[in-house]
C-alpha positions as CSV (number, residue, x, y, z in Angstrom):
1,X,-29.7,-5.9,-19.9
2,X,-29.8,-5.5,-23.6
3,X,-28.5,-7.3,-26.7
4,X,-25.7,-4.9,-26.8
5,X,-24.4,-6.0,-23.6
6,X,-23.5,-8.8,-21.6
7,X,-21.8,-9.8,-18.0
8,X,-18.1,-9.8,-17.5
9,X,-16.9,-13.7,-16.9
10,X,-15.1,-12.3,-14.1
11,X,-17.3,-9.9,-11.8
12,X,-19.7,-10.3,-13.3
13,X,-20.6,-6.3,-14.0
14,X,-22.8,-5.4,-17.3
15,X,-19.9,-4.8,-20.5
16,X,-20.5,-4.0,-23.7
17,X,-21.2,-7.2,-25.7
18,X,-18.1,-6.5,-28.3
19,X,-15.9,-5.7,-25.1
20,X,-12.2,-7.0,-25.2
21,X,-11.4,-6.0,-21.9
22,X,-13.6,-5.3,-18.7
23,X,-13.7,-1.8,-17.8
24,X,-14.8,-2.9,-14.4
25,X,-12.2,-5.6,-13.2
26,X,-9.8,-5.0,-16.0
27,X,-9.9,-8.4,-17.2
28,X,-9.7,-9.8,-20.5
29,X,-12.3,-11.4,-22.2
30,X,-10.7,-13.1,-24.9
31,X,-7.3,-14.0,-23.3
32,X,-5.7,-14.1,-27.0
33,X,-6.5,-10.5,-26.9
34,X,-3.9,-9.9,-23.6
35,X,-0.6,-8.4,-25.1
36,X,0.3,-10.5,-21.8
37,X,-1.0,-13.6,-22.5
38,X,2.5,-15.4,-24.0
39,X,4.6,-14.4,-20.3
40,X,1.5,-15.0,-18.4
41,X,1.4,-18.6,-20.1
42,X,5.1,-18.7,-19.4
43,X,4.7,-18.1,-15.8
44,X,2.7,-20.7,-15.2
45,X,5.7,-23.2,-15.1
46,X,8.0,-23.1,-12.0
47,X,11.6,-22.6,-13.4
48,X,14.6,-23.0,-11.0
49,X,16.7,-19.9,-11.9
50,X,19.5,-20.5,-9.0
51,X,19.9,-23.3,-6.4
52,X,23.0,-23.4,-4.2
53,X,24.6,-24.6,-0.8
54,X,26.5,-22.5,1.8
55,X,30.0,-22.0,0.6
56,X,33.2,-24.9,1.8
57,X,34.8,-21.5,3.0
58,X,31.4,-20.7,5.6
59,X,32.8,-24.6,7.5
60,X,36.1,-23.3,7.0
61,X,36.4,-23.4,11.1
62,X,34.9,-27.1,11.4
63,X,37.5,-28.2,9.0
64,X,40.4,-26.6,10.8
65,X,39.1,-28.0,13.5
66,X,38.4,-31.5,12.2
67,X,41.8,-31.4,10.6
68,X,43.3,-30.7,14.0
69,X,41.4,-33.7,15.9
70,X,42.3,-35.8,12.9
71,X,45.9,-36.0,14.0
72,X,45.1,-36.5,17.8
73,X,42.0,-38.7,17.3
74,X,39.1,-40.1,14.9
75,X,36.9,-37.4,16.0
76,X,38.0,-35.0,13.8
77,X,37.0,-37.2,10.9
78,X,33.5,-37.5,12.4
79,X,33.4,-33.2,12.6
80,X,34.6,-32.8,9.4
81,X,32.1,-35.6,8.1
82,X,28.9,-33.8,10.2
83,X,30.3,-30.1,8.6
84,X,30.2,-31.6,5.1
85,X,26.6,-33.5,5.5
86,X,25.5,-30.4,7.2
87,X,26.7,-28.6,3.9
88,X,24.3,-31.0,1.7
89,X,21.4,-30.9,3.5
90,X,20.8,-27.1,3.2
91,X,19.7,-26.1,-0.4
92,X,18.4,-22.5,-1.3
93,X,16.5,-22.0,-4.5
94,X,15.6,-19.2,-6.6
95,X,12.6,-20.0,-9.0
96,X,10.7,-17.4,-11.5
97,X,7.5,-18.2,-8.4
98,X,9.4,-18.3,-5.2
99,X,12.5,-18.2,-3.2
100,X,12.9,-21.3,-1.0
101,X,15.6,-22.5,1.9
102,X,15.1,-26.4,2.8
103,X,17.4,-27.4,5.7
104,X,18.3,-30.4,8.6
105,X,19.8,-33.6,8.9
106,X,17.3,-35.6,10.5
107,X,14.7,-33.3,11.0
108,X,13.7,-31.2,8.0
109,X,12.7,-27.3,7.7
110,X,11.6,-25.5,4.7
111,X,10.9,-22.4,4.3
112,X,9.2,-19.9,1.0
113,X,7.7,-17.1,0.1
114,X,6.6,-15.8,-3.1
115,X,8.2,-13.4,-5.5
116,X,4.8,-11.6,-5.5
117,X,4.8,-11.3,-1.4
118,X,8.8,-10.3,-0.9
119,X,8.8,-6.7,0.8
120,X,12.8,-6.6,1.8
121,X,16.0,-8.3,1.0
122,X,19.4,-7.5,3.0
123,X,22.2,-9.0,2.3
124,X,25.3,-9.3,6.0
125,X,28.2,-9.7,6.1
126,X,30.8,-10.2,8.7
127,X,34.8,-8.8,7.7
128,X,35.5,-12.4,7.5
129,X,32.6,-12.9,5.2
130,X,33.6,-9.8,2.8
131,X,37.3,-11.6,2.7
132,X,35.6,-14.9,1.9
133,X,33.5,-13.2,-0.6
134,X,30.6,-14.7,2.1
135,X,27.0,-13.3,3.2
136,X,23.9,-14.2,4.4
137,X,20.9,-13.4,2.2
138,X,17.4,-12.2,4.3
139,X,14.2,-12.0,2.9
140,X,11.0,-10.8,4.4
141,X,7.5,-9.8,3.8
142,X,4.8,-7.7,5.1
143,X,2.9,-10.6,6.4
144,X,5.8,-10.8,9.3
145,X,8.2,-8.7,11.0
146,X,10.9,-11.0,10.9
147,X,13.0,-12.7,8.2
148,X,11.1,-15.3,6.0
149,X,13.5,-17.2,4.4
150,X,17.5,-16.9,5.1
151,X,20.1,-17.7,3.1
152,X,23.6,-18.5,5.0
153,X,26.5,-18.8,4.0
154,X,26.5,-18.9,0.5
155,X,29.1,-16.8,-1.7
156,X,28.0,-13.9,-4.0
157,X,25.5,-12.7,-1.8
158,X,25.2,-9.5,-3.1
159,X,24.7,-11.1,-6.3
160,X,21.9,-13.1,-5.5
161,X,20.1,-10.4,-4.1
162,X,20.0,-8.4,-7.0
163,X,19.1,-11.2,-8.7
164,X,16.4,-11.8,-5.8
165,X,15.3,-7.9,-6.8
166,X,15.0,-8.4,-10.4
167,X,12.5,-11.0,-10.3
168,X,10.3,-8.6,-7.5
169,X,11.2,-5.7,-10.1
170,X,10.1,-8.0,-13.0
171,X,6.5,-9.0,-11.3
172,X,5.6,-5.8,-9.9
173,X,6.1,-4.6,-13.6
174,X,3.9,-7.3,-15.1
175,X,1.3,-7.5,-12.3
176,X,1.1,-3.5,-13.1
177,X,0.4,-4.0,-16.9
178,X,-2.2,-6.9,-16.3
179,X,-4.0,-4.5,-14.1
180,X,-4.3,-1.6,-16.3
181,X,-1.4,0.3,-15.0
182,X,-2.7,0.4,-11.9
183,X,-0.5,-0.5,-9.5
184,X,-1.1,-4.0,-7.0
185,X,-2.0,-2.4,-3.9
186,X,-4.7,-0.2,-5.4
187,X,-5.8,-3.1,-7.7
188,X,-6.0,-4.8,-4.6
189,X,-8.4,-2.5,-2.3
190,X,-10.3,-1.3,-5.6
191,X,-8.6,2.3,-5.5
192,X,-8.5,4.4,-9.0
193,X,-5.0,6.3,-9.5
C-alpha cells in the first residue's frame, strides 16, 4: 500500500487516500460529505406518525347487543364494558421505523415489522365495513407467507395504507441513494446494475 492510498473504514478494501466515498462498498468516508447525512441523522429517532384504535362503529354489534341485555339484565352492562376495554387495549402505530399492533386484555401480543422489510399491504373490507367507512389493514414480508402485523377495525383504511406505502416508497428511495443508486437487493448480494 502506498502513501497515496489507504483502507476503507468500512471493508476495508485499498481507496485512494483523498477518497470521499468508497468505490468498493459505497460508503462515505467523511459522513459530512453524504448529501444524506441530515435525513440519515433524522432517521435515527423513532417518530410516531399515526397511532389509533379500531373504530366505536367495528363493536357496533356488542353495543347493540349490550344495549339490549341492559334492559333485561346487568349483563349487558358487563358486554358493553368488555367491548369498550377490548377497544383500549388494541393500539396500532405507524412510526418513520416500523409499523406495530399491541393487543389483549390480560395477556398481551405485539406484533412489528420494519418499514425497510414490508413486502405487501392489503387493505379488506366487508359491505358493512365500506358503509362504516371500516377495513382491516394487512401487512406482510418476505420473511413469511402470512400476514405480519394486522390492523382491524380501524376507519380510513385505505388511507393508512397509502400512508403505510409512502413510508416503504420513501426508504426504498433513500436506501437507493445511500447505495449509489443501486438498488437494495443488488446492494445486498454485491450485484452491479
Amino acid at each position: 500500500m502506498s502513501e497515496e492510498n489507504k483502507k476503507c473504514p468500512f471493508c476495508g478494501e485499498e481507496i485512494l487516500s483523498v477518497a470521499v466515498k468508497c468505490k468498493h462498498c459505497g460508503e462515505f468516508l467523511n459522513k459530512a460529505a453524504s448529501p444524506l447525512q441530515n435525513q440519515d441523522r433524522n432517521n435515527d429517532v423513532e417518530k410516531t406518525l399515526w397511532e389509533g384504535h379500531p373504530s366505536h362503529y367495528y363493536y357496533l354489534f356488542a353495543y347493540i347487543i349490550g344495549g339490549i341485555l341492559i334492559l333485561g339484565s346487568g349483563l349487558g352492562l358487563l358486554v358493553i364494558l368488555i367491548a369498550i376495554l377490548d377497544r383500549k387495549c388494541k393500539i396500532f402505530t405507524i412510526t418513520n421505523k416500523r409499523v406495530k399492533s399491541k393487543k389483549g386484555i390480560i395477556s398481551r401480543s405485539i406484533h412489528e415489522v420494519f418499514i425497510k422489510d414490508i413486502r405487501s399491504v392489503n387493505v379488506h373490507q366487508s359491505i358493512l365495513e365500506r358503509l362504516f367507512n371500516l377495513g382491516t389493514v394487512n401487512i406482510g414480508t418476505a420473511g413469511t407467507a402470512g400476514i405480519e402485523v394486522s390492523f382491524k377495525g380501524v376507519s380510513e383504511a385505505p388511507e393508512i395504507k397509502e400512508k403505510i406505502q409512502k413510508l416503504r416508497g420513501q426508504h426504498y428511495m433513500l436506501t437507493t441513494l445511500s447505495s449509489g443508486g443501486k438498488p437494495p437487493a443488488l446492494q445486498a448480494v454485491g450485484l452491479r446494475r
